[in-house]
CHARMM internal coordinates of N, CA and C (Angstrom, degrees):
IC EDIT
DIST 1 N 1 CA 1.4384
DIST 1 CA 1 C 1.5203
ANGL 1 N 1 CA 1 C 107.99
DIST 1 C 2 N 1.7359
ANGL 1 CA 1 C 2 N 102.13
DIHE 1 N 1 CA 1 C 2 N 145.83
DIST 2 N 2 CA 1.9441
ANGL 1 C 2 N 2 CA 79.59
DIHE 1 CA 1 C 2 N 2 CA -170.75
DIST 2 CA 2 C 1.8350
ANGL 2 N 2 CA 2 C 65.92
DIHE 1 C 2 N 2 CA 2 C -131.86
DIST 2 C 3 N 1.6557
ANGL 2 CA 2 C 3 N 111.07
DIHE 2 N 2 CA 2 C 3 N 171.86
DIST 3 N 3 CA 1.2604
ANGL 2 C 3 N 3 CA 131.58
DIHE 2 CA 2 C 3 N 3 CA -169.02
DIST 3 CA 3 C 1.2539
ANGL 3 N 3 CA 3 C 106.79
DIHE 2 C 3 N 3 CA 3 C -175.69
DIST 3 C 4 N 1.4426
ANGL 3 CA 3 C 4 N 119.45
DIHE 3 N 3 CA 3 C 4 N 170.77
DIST 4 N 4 CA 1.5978
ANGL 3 C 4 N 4 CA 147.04
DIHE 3 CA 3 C 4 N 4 CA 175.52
DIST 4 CA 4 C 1.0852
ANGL 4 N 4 CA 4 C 108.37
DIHE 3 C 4 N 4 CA 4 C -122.70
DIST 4 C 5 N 0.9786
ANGL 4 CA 4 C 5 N 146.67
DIHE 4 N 4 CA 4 C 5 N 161.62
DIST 5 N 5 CA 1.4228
ANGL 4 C 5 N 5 CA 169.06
DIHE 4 CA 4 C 5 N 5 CA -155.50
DIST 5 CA 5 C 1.5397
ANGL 5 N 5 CA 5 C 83.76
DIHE 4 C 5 N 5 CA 5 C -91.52
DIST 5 C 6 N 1.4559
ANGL 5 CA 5 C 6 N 107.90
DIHE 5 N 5 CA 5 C 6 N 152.83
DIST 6 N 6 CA 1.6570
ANGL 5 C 6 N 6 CA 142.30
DIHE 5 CA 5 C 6 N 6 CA -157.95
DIST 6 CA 6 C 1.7070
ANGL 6 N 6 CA 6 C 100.20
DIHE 5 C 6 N 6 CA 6 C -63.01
DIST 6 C 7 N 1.2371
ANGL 6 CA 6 C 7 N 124.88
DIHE 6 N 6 CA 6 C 7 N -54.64
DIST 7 N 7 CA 1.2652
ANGL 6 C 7 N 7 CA 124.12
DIHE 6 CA 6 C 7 N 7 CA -173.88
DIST 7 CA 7 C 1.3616
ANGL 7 N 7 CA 7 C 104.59
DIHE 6 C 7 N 7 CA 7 C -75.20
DIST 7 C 8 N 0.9668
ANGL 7 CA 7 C 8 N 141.51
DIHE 7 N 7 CA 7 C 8 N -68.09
DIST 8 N 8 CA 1.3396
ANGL 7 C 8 N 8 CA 129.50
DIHE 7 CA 7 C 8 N 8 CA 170.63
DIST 8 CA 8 C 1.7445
ANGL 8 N 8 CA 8 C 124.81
DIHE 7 C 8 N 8 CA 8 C -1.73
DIST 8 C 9 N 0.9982
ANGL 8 CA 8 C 9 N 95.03
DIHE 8 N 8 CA 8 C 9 N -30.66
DIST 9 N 9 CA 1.7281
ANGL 8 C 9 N 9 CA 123.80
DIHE 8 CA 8 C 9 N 9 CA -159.99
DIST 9 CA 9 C 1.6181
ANGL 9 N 9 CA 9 C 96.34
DIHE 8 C 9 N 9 CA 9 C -75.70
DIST 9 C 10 N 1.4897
ANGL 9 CA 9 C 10 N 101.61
DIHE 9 N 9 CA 9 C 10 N -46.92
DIST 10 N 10 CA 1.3161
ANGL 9 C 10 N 10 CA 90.77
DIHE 9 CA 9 C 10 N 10 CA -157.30
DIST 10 CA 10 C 1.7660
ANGL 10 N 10 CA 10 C 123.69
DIHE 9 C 10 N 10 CA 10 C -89.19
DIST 10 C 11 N 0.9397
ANGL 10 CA 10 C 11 N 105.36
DIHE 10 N 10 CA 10 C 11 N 5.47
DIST 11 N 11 CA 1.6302
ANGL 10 C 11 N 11 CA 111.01
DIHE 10 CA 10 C 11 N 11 CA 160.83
DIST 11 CA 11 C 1.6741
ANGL 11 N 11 CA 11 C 106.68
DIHE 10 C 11 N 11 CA 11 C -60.47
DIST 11 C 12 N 1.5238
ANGL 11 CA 11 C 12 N 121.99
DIHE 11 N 11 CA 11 C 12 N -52.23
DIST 12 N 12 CA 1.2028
ANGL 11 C 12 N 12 CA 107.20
DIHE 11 CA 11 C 12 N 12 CA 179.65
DIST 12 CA 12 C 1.8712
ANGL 12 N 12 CA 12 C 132.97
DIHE 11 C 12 N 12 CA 12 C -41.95
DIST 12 C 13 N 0.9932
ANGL 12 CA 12 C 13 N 91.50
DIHE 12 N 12 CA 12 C 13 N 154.55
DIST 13 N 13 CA 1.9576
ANGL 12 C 13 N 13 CA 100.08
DIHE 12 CA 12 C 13 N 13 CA 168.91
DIST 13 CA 13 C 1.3374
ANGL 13 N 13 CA 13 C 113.21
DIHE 12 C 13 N 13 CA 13 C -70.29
DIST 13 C 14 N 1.7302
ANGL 13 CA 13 C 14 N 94.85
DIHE 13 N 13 CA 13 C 14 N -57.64
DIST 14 N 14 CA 1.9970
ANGL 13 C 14 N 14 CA 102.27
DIHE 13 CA 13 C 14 N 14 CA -179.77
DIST 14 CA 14 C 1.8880
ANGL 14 N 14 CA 14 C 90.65
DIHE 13 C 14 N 14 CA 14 C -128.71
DIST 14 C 15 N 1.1620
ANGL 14 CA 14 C 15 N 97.81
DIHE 14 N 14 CA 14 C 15 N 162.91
DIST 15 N 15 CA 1.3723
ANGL 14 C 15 N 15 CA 127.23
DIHE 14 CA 14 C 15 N 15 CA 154.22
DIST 15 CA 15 C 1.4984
ANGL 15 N 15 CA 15 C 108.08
DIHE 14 C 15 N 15 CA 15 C -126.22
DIST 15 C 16 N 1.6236
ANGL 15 CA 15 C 16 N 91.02
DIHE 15 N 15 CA 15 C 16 N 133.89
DIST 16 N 16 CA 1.5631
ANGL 15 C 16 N 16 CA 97.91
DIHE 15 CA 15 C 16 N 16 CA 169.38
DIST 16 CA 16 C 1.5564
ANGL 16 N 16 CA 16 C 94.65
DIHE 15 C 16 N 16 CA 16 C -119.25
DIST 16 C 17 N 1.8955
ANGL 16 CA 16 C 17 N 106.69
DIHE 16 N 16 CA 16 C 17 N 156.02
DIST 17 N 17 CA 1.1802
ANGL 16 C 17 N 17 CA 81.50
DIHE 16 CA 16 C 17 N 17 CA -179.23
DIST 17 CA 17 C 1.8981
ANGL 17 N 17 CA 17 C 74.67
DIHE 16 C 17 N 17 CA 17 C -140.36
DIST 17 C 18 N 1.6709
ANGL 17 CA 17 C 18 N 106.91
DIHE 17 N 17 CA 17 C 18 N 157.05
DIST 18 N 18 CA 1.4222
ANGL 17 C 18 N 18 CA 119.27
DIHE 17 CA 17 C 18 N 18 CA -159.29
DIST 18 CA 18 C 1.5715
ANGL 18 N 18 CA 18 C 87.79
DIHE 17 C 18 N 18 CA 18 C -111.33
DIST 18 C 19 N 1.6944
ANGL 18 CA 18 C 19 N 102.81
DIHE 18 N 18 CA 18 C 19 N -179.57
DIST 19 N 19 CA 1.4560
ANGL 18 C 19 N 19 CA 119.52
DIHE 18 CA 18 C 19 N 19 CA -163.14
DIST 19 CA 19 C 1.3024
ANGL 19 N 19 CA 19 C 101.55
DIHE 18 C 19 N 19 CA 19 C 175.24
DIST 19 C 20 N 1.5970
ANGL 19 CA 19 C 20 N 110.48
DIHE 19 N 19 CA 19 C 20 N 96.51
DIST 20 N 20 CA 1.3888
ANGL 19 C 20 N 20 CA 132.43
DIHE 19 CA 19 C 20 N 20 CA -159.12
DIST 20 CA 20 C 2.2655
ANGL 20 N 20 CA 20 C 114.13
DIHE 19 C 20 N 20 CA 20 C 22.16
DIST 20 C 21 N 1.4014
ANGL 20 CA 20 C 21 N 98.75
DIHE 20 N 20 CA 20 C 21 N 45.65
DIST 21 N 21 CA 1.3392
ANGL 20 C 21 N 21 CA 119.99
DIHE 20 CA 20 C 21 N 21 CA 164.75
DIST 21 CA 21 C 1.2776
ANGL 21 N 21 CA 21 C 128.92
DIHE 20 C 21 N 21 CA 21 C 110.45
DIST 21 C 22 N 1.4501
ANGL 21 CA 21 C 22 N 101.47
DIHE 21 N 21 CA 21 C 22 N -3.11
DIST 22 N 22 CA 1.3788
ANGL 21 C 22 N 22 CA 118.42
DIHE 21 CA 21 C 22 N 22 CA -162.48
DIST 22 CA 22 C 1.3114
ANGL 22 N 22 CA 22 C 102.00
DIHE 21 C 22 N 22 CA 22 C -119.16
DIST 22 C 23 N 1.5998
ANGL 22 CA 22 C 23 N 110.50
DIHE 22 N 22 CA 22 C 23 N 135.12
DIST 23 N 23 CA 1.8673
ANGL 22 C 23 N 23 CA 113.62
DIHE 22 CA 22 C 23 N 23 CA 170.06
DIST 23 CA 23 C 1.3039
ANGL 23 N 23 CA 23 C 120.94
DIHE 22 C 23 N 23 CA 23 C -61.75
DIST 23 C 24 N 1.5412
ANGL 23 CA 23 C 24 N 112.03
DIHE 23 N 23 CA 23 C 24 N 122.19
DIST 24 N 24 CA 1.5211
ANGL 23 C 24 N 24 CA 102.68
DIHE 23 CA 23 C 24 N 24 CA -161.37
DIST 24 CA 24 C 1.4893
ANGL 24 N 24 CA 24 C 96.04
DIHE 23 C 24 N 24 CA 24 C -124.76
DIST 24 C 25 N 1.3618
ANGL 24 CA 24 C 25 N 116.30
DIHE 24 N 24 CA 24 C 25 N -3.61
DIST 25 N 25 CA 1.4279
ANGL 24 C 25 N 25 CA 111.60
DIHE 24 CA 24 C 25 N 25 CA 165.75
DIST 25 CA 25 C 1.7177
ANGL 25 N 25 CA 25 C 94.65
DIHE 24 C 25 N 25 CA 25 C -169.80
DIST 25 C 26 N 1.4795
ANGL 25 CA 25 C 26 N 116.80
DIHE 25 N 25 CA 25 C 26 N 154.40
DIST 26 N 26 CA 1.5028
ANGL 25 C 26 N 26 CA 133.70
DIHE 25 CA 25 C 26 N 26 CA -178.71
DIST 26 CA 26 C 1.5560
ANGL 26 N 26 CA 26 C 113.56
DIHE 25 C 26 N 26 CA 26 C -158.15
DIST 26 C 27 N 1.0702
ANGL 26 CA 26 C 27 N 107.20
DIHE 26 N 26 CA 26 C 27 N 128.20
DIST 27 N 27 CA 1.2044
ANGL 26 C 27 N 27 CA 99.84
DIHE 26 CA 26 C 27 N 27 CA -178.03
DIST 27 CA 27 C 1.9612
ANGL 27 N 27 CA 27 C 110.29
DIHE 26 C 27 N 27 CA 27 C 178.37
DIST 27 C 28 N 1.0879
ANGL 27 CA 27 C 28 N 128.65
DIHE 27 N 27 CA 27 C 28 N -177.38
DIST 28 N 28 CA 1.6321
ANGL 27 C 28 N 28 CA 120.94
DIHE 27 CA 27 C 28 N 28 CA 168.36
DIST 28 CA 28 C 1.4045
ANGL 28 N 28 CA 28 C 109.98
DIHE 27 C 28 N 28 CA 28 C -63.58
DIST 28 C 29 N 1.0462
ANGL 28 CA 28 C 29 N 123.94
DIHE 28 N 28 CA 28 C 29 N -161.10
DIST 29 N 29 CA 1.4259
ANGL 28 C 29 N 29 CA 124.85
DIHE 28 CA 28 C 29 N 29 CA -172.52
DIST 29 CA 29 C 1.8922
ANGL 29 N 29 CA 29 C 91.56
DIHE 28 C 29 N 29 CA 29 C -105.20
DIST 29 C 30 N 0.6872
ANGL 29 CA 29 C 30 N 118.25
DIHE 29 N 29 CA 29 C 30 N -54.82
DIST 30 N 30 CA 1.8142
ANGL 29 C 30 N 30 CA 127.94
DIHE 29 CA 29 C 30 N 30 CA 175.23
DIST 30 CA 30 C 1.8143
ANGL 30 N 30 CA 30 C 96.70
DIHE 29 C 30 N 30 CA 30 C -27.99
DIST 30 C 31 N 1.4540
ANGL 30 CA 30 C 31 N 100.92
DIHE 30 N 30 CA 30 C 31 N -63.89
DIST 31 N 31 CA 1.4460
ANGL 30 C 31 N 31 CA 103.82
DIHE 30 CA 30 C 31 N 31 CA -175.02
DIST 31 CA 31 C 1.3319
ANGL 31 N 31 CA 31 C 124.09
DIHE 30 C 31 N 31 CA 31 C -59.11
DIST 31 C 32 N 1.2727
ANGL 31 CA 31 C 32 N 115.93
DIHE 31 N 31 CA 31 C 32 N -22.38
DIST 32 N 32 CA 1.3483
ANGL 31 C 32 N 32 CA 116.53
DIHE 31 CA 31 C 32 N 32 CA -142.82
DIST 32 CA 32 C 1.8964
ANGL 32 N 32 CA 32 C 74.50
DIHE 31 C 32 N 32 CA 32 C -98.50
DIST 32 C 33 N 1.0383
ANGL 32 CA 32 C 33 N 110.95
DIHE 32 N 32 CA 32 C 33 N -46.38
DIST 33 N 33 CA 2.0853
ANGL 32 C 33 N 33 CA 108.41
DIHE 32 CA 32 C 33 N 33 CA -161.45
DIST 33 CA 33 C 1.1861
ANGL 33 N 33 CA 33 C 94.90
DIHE 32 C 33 N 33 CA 33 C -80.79
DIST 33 C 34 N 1.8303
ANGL 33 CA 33 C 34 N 128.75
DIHE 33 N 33 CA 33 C 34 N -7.37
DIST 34 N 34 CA 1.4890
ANGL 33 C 34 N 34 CA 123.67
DIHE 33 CA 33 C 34 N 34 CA -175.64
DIST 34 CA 34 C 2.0219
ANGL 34 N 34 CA 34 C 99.72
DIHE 33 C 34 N 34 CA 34 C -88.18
DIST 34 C 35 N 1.7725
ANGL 34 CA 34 C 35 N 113.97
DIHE 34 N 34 CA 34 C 35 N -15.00
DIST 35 N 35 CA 1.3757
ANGL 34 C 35 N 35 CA 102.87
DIHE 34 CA 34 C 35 N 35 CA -175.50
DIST 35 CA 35 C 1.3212
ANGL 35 N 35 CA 35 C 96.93
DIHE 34 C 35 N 35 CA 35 C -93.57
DIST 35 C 36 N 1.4023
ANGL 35 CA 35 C 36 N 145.44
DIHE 35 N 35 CA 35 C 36 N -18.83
DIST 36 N 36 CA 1.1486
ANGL 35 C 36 N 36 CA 149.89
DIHE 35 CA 35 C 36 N 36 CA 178.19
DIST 36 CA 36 C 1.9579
ANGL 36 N 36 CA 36 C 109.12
DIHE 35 C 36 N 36 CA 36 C 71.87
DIST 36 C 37 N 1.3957
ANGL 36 CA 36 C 37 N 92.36
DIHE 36 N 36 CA 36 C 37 N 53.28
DIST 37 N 37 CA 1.9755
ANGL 36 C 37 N 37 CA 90.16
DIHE 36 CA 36 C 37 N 37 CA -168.64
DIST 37 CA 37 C 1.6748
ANGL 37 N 37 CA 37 C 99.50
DIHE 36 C 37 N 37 CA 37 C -117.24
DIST 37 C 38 N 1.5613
ANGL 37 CA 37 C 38 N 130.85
DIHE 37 N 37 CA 37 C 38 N -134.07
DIST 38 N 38 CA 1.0859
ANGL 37 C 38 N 38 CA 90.43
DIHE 37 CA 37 C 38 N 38 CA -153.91
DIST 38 CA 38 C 1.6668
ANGL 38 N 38 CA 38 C 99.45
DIHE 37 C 38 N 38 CA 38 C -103.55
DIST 38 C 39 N 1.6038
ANGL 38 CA 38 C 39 N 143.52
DIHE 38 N 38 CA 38 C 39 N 7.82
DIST 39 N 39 CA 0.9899
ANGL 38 C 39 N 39 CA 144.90
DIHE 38 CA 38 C 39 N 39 CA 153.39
DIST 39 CA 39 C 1.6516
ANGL 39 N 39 CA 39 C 112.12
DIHE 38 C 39 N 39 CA 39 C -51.31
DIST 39 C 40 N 1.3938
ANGL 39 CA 39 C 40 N 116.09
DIHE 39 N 39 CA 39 C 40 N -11.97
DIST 40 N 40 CA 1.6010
ANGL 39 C 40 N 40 CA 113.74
DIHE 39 CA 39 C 40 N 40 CA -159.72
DIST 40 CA 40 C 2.2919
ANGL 40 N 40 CA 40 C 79.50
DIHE 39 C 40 N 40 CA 40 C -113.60
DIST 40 C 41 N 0.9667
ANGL 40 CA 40 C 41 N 96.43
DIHE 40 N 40 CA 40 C 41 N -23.10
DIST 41 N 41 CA 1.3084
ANGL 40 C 41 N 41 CA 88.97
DIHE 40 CA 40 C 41 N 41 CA 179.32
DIST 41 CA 41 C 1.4586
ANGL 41 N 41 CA 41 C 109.21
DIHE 40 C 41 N 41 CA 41 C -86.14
DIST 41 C 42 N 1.3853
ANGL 41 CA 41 C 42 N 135.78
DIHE 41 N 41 CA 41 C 42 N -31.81
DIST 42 N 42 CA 1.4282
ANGL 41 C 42 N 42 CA 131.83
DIHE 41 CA 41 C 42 N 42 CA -154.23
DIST 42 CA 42 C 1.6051
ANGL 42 N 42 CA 42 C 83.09
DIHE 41 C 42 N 42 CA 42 C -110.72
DIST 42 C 43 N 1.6576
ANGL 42 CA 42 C 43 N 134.27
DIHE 42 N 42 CA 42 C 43 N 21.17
DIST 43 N 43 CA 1.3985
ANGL 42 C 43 N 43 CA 127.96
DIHE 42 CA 42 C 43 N 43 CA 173.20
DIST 43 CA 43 C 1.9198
ANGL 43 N 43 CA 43 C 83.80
DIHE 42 C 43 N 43 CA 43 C -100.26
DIST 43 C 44 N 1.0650
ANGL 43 CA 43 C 44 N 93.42
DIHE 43 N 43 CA 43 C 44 N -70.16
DIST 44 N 44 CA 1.7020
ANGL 43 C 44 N 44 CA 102.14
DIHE 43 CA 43 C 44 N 44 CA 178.92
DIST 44 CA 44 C 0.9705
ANGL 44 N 44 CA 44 C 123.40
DIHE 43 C 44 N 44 CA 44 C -36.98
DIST 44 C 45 N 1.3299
ANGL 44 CA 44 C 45 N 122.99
DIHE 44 N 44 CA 44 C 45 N -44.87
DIST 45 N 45 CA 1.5999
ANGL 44 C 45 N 45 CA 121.80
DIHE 44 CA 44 C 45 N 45 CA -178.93
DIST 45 CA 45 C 1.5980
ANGL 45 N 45 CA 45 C 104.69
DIHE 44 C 45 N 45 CA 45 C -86.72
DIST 45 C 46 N 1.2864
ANGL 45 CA 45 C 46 N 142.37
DIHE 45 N 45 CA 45 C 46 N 2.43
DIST 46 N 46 CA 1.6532
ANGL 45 C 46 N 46 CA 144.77
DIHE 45 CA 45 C 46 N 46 CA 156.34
DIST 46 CA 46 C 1.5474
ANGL 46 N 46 CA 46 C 99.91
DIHE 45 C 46 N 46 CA 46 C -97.67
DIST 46 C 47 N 1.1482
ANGL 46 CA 46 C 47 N 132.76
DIHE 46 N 46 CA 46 C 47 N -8.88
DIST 47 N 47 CA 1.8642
ANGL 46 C 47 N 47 CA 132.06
DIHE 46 CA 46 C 47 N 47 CA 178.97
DIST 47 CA 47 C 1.4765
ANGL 47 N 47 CA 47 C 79.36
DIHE 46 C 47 N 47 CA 47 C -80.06
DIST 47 C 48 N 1.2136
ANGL 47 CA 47 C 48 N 127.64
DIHE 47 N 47 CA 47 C 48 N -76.53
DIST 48 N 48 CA 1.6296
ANGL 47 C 48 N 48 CA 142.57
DIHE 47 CA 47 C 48 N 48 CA -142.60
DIST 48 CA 48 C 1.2016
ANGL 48 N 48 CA 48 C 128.56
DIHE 47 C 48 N 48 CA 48 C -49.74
DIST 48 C 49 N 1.9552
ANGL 48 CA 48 C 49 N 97.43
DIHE 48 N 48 CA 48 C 49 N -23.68
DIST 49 N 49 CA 1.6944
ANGL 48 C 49 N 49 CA 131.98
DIHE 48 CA 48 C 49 N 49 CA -153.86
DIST 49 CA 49 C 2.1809
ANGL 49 N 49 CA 49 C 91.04
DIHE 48 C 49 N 49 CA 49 C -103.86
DIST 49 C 50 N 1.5325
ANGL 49 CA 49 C 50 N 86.89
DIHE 49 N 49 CA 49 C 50 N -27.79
DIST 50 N 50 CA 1.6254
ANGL 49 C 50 N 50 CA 96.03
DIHE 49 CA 49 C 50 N 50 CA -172.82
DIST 50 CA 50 C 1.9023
ANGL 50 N 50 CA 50 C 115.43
DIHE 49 C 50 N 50 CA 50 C 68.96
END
COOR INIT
IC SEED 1 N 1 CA 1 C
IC BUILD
């Protein structure tokens, strides 16, 4: 999985986010940290790192 830091994110419309190639979640950024899966995890674990 490759990413940017959390704000970055949020200019987009959708985020899709992949999992060895396959869409495993898509959605706004609101949605994606409101399902808590693994986009809400790889936001948290780059918040944590600062």
């Amino acid at each position: 999985m490759t990413s940017q830091k959390g704000p970055r994110f949020l200019p987009a419309d959708r985020i899709i986010v992949l999992d060895q190639g396959r869409v495993s979640e898509a959605g706004t950024y609101d949605e994606l940290i409101t399902q808590a899966g693994g986009f809400f995890e790889m936001v948290t674990l780059q918040e944590d790192r600062g």
